[in-house]
N, C-alpha and C positions, 0 to 999 in steps of 0.2 A: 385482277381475277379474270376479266373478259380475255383479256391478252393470251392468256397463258390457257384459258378452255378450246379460243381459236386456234392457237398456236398446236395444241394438242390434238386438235380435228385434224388442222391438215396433215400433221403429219400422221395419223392414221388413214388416210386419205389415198396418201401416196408412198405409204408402206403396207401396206395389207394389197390383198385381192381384190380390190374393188373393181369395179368395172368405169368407165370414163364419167358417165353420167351421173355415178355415185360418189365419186369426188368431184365431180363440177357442185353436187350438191350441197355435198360438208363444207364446198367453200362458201359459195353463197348464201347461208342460211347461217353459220356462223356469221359471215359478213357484216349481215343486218343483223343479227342482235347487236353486233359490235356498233352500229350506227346508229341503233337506235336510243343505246345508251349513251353513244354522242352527242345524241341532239335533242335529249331530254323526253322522246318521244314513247309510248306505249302504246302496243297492240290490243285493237278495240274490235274484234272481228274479223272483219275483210280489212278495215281502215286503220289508222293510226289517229290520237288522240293526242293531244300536249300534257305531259307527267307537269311532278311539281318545280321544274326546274328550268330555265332557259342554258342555250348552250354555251359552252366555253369557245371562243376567241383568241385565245392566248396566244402570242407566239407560239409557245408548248407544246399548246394544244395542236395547231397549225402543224407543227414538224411531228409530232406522233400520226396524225391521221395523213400525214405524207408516207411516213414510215410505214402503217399500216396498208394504205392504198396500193403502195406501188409492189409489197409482197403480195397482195391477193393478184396485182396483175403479174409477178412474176409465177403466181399457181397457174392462174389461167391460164398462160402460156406453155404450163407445161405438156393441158392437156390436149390432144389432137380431137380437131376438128372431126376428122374422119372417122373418130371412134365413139361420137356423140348421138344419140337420136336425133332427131330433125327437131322438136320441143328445147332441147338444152342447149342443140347448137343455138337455137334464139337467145336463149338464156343467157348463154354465152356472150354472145356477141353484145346484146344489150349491158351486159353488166360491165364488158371492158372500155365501151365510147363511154359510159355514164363515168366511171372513175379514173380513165384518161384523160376527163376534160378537168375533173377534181383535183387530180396531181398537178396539170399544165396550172390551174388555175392559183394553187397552195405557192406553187415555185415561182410564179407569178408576181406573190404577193398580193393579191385580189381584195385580199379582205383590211386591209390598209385604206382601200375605198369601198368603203360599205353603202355609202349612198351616192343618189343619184336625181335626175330630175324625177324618176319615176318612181326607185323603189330606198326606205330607209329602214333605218330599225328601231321608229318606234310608230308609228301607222297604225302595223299589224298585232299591236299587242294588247288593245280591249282587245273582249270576244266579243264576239258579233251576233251572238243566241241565245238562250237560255241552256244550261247544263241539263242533263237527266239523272243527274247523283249530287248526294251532297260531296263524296270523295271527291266527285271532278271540279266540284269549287273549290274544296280543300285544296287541290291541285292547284287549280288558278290562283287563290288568292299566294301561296306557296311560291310560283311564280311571280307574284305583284312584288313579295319581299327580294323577289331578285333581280330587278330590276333596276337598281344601282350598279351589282356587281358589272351586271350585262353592259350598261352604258358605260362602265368606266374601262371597260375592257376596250370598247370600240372607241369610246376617246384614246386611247392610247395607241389604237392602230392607226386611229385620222391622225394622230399628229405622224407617226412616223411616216404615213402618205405625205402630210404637207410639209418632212423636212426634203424629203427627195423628189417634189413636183409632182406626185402622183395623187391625183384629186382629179373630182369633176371641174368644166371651166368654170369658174363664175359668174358666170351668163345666165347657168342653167339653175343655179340656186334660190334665183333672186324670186322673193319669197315661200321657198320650200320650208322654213322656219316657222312660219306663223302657222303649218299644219300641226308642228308640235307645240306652239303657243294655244293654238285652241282647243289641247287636251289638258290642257292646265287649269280647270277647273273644282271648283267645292266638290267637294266627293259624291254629295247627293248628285249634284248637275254632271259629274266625271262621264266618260265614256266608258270608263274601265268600271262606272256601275252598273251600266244598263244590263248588264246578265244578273245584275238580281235584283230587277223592279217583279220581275213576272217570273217566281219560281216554281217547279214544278209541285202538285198538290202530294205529289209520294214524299215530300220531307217533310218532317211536322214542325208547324209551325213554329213551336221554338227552337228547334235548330236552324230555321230558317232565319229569324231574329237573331241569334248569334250570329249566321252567318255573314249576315247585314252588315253589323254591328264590328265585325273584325275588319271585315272588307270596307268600311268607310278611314274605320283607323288609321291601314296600313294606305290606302289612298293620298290621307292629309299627312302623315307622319312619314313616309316615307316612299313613295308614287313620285307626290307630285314634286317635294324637294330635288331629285333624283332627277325629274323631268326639267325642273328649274336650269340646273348646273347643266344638263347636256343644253339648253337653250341657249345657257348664257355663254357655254364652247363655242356654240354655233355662230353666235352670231359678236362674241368677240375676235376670234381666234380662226377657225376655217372659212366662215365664206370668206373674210377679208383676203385672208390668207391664198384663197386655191385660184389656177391658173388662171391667166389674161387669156391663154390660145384657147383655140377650140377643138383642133383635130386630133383624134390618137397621134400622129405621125411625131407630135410634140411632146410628150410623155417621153420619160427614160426608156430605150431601144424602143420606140411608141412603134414603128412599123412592123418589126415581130410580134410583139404584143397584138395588133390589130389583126392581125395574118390569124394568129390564136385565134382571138376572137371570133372572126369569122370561120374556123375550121369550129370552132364548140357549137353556135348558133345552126348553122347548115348542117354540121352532118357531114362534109362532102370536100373533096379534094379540090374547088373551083376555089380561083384566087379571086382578089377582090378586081384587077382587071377586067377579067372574064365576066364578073359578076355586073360590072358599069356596064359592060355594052348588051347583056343579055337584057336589062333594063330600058334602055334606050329604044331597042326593037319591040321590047311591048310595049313602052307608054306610045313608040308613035301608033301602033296598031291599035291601042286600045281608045287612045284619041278621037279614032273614026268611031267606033259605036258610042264615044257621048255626042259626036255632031249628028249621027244618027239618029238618037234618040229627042235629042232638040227637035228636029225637024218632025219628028210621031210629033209631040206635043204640041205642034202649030202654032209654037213661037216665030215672030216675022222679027227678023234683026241679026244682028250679028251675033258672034260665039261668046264674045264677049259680053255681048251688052243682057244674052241669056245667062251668063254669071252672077252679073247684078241682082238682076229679077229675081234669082233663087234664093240670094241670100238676104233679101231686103222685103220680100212679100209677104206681108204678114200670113196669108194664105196656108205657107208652109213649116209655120211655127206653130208649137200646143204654148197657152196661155196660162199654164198650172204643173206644177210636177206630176200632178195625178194625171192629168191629160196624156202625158208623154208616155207615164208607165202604161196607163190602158193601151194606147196605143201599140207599144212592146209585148206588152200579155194578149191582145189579141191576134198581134202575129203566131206568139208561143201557141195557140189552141189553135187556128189555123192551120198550123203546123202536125200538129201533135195528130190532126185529122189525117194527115198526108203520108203519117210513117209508115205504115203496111205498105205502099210504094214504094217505097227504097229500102226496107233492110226487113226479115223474118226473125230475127232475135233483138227483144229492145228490154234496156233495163229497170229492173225495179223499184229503184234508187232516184229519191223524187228531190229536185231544185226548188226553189223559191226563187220570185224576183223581189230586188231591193234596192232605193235610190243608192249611191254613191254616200258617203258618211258626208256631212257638213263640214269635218273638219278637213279630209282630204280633195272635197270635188270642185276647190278652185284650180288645182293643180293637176287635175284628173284626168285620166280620158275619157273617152266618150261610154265607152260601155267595158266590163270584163267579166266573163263567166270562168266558170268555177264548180267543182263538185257540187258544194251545198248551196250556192245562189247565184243566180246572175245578175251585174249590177249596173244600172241605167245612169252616169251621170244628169240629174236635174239641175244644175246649177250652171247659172247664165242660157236659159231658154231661148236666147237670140242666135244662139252657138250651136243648136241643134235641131238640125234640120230633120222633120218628120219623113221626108220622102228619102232619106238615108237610113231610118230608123231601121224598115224593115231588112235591111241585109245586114246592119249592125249586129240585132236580135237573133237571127238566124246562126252569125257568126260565134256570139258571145254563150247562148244559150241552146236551143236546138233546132236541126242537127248538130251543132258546132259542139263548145269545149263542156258546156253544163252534160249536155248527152255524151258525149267522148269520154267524158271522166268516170262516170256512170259505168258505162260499156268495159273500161280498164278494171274496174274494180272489182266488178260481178266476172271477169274471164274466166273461165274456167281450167282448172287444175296452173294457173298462173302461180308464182313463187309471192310469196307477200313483197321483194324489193320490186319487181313488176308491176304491180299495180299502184305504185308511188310514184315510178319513175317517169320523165317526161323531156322527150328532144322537142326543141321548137319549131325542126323543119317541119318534125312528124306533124305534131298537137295545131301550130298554126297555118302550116300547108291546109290539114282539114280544115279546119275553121274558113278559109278563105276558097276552097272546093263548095263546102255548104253554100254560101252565096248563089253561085253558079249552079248548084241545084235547086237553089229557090226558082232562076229562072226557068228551070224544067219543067218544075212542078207548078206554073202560075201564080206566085207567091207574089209578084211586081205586079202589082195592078193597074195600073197606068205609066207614063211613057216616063214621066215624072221618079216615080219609083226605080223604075229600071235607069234610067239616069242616073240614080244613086246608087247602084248596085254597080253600073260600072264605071264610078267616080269612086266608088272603095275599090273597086279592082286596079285602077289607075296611081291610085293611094299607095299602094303594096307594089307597084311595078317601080311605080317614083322612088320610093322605098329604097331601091336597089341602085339606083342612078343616085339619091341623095346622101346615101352612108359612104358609100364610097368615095365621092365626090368631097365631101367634107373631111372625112378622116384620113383621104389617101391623097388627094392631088388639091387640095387648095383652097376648095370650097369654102366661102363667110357663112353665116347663119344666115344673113339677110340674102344671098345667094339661093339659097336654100327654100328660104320662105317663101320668093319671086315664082322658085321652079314648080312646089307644090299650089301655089295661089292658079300658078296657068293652066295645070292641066289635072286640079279638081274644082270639085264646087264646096268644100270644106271652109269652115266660117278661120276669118282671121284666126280668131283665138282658139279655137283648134288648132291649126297650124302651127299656131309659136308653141303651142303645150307639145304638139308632136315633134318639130325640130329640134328640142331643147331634150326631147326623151333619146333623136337618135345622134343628138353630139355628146351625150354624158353616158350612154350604155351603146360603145360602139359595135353594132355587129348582128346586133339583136334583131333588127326592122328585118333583116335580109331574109328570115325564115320563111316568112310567110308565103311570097311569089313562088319562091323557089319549090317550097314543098309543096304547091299549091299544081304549078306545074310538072310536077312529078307525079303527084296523081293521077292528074287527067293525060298524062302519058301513058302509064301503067291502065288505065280506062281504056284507052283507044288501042292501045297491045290486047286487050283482053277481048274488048268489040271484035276488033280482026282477026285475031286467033279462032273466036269461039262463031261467029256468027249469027246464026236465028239462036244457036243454045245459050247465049250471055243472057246472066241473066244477074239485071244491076243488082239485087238487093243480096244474092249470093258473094257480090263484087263487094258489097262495103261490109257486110256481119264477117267478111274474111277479113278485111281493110282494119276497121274496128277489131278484131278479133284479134291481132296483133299485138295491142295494148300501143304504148308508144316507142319507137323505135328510130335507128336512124335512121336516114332516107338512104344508102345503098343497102341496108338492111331489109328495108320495108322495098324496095324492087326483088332483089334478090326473091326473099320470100311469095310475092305477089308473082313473081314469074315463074316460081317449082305452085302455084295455084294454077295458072293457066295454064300450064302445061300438065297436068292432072286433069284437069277439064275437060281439055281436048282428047285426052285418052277415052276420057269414059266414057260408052257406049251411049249415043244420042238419047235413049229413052232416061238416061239413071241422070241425065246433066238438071 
């Protein structure tokens, strides 16, 4: 029925009068609905909501949403650039990297490997809040009963990954299981119950007592059996099973593959060559401002033995979770003082912080923000260093991805596929620019701090030296480890959670520097262009105002700004 509504748009689309814009439209908006009923999702306002269903996996499924993908890119093809306003051509252009990287991915085979050190498919599947309907339980619970199909579907693509060696190494597994062991719990104690300890007072009580009452059932009767068998996959059958090597290069045609890899993550035409030695040039540069910063802090000793001290003093550790998050949330209000400084349109659209779940933050990273929360790993407080906290927070939550997502959602006259969408050069280039405006703004408070701020810079630069190095020319893990241990102050067990994330999702780490560097390119073009009229906070409500995009998109765009700026008469700038 979807098939044939789309199929029917376009072609009135591109048989009528329409003008370019008005078939750039009917394709994209047909699109999404077509997606959204692929991925089980519903329109909830500005955002998307999860319906009652989890998505199909299938092969099948896999080759129709190829089939479908690659006609919407042969519409968009049809339509010329030159005949789009300046709004659609974004649209455009967004919507063709977003489902190009889909198609490479499908043909791929991608979903064969659904998990990784970082990300699986059952993690994400409590909710993590309270609902505001009783429907949107019904939904959920609706999804709890499909949570068999779902897992048996991805068991069936893991083995076909582990008949043809396409899996994560086995390096990177070792104990990624026992995240899903620790959701295997009585249903009162479950995680998939905690959205209905505290339900909202608009459902009455006794629908709320049924809804208990169903949702513990389906929890013991069919949850956690369903969680059992993908356990007992896991750890008979796939981790034994997946690869000894480490490098994409060793996967089937693993070097094309990786090539992929890195043109979806970046955005951007730089090979992963190119991308080792752009790496190389900033860890040495960035090297000197953490010896710099050593020497602010009136440490006597060497670079080394100031490694030590930071990671072993108790001084710079919180002694409590609650210690850590305060710490986190008073950077966030800090902060939140400082935004009239950088940007005149901020959004509505309000974050929480929250630790990391228990079941996933031995395997976590340090922090990840997110539309509705941003999340602090607490667990192993020897691992997390306070004088890092503050650019972390900044990164994870605001300015960075909690604010970023906000900003996307609230854009104004945006396509609803737009304010979903998400490139990682774009989303973590900002993320890792925010830092750097913290030191603008005085956010580093001592030398200490700023040490940490460009020990995460150095993090993301090594980034691009260690992905490459491992997946393309030869790099061990313990190679890896050695190179991050020298030129951050990041605690061991960080370290091995992060290497382990960038030998099993090849490609991914590289966004960061990269778009990071792309900005404060496109910054320093706009400084020089514009002069005394630059005017930063004009610079990021545009920047932001984008939504997420690729990175020669988001130049492109940033450069028909600055070149508009310059135009206009010095008083109107």
């Amino acid at each position: 029925m979807i098939r044939a509504i789309f199929a029917a748009m376009l072609l009135a689309g591109t048989a009528s009068a329409q003008t370019a814009d008005e078939r750039l439209q009917a394709v994209y908006t047909a699109e999404w609905q077509w997606r959204l009923a692929q991925t089980g999702q519903q329109q909830d306002g500005l955002d998307t909501r999860p319906g009652p269903r989890l998505p199909c996996v299938t092969p099948a499924c896999q080759a129709e949403r190829l089939k479908m993908w690659q006609g919407v890119l042969d519409q968009l093809a049809a339509i010329p650039d030159a005949e789009l306003s300046g709004p659609e051509r974004l649209n455009k252009a967004v919507l063709a990297e977003s489902l190009r990287a889909e198609v490479v991915g499908i043909t791929w085979r991608n979903h064969e490997m659904p998990i990784n050190s970082d990300v699986n498919v059952w993690n994400y599947l409590p909710a993590q809040a309270p609902f505001r309907t009783a429907q949107a339980y019904r939904d959920y619970i609706s999804r709890l009963r499909d949570v068999p199909r779902w897992f048996d579907e991805n068991i069936a693509n893991m083995r076909a990954g582990l008949k043809r060696g396409f899996t994560p190494p086995a390096v990177t597994l070792k104990g990624r299981d026992q995240t899903l062991a620790a959701q295997i719990k009585p249903a009162t104690e479950s995680p998939f119950y905690a959205t209905f300890r505290a339900m909202p007072a608009t459902i009455p009580a006794t629908e709320q007592e049924e809804l208990r009452t169903e949702a513990r059932s389906v929890i013991e009767t069919i949850v956690n059996p369903a969680q059992t068998r993908m356990l007992e996959f896991l750890r008979r059958d796939y981790m034994p099973g997946a690869r000894a090597t480490t490098g994409a290069r060793d996967l089937p045609d693993g070097t094309a593959w990786y090539r992929d890899q890195v043109k979806e993550f970046t955005t951007t035409d730089l090979t992963p060559e190119a991308i080792h030695q752009i790496g190389l040039k900033e860890v040495a540069r960035i090297d000197a401002d953490l010896r710099a910063a050593m020497l602010q802090s009136g440490f006597k000793g060497e670079y080394k033995d100031f490694l030590v001290f930071l990671r072993t003093d108790p001084q710079f550790y919180a002694r409590t979770p609650d210690e850590l998050l305060g710490f986190s949330a008073y950077v966030i209000k800090r902060m939140d003082g400082k935004l009239s400084q950088i940007f005149t349109t901020l959004p509505r659209y309000r974050f929480t912080l929250r630790p990391v779940p228990d079941a996933i933050a031995p395997t976590y990273t340090s922090g990840r923000g997110g539309l509705d929360a941003c999340y602090m790993n607490t667990y192993d407080l020897k691992s997390r260093p306070l004088f890092m906290l503050t650019a972390l927070t900044l990164h994870e939550c605001v300015p960075g991805h909690s604010h970023q997502g906000a900003m996307a959602l609230e854009a104004p006259a945006a396509p609803p596929f737009r304010r979903q969408t998400y490139f990682s050069g774009y989303g973590e280039g900002w993320g890792l620019y925010t830092e750097y405006l913290g030191k603008e703004l005085g956010m580093y408070r001592n030398a200490y701090e700023e040490f940490g701020r460009a020990s995460f810079e150095n993090w993301r630069a090594s980034r691009l030296v260690v992905d490459t190095g491992l997946h393309l020319m030869g790099w061990s893990r313990d190679q890896a480890i050695a190179y991050l241990e020298e030129h951050t102050a990041l605690a061991r067990h960080d370290i091995e959670i992060e290497v382990d994330r960038y030998i099993s999702w090849p490609g991914q780490a590289l966004a960061y520097k990269l778009g990071e560097m792309s900005i404060r390119k496109l910054r320093t073009e706009a400084e020089t262009a514009l002069g005394s009229g630059f005017d930063i906070r004009r610079f990021h409500d545009t920047l932001l105002g984008l939504g997420s995009v690729p990175l020669p998109v988001m130049e492109a765009e940033m450069r028909r700004w600055i070149a508009a700026e310059r135009n206009k008469p010095a008083a109107n700038r």
